[in-house]
N, C-alpha and C positions, 0 to 999 in steps of 0.2 A: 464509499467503495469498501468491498470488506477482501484481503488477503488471508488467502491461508499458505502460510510458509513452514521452511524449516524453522529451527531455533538458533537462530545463528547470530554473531554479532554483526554489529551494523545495520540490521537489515533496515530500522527503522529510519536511519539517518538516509539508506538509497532511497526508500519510498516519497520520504517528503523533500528531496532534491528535486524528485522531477516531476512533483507537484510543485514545490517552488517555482521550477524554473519555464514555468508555464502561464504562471502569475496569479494562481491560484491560492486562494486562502485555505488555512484551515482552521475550521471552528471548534473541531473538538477531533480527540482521540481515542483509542482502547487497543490494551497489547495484554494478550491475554497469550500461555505457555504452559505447556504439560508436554514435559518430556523433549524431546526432538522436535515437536511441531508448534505452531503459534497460531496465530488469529489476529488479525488486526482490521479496526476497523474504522477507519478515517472518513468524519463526516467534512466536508468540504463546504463553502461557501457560495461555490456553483455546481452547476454541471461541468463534466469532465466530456471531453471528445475521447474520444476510441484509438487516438494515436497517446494520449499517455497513459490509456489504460494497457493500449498493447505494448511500451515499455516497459510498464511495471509485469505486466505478464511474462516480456521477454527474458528479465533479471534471471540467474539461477540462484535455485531455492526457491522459487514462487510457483507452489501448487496450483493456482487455483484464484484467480479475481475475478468478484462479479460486482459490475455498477451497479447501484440500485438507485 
């Protein structure tokens, strides 16, 4: 799943909440930042359903998730 956010703190501890809290692993990470905006890109240990990608989409500061 790759997020494009603001630069803000915490963002990364909301993101893998509720991938945690979903029961979801995660196998690897990337937080990449320039400026006000960031990049993150959490690869996961499964597939994701469309209900915690549309929390992570609902969060404010989150521009932009796309599943891959």
């Amino acid at each position: 799943i790759t997020i494009l956010h603001r630069n803000i703190p915490n963002s990364l501890s909301r993101f893998t909440s509720v991938v945690a809290a979903d029961g979801i692993n995660i196998s690897d990470m990337l937080n990449r930042s320039k400026g006000e905006y960031a990049c993150t890109i959490i690869d996961l240990g499964e597939k994701i359903g469309e209900e915690v990608a549309g929390k992570i989409r609902a969060m404010e500061d989150v521009l932009r998730v796309r599943v891959i």
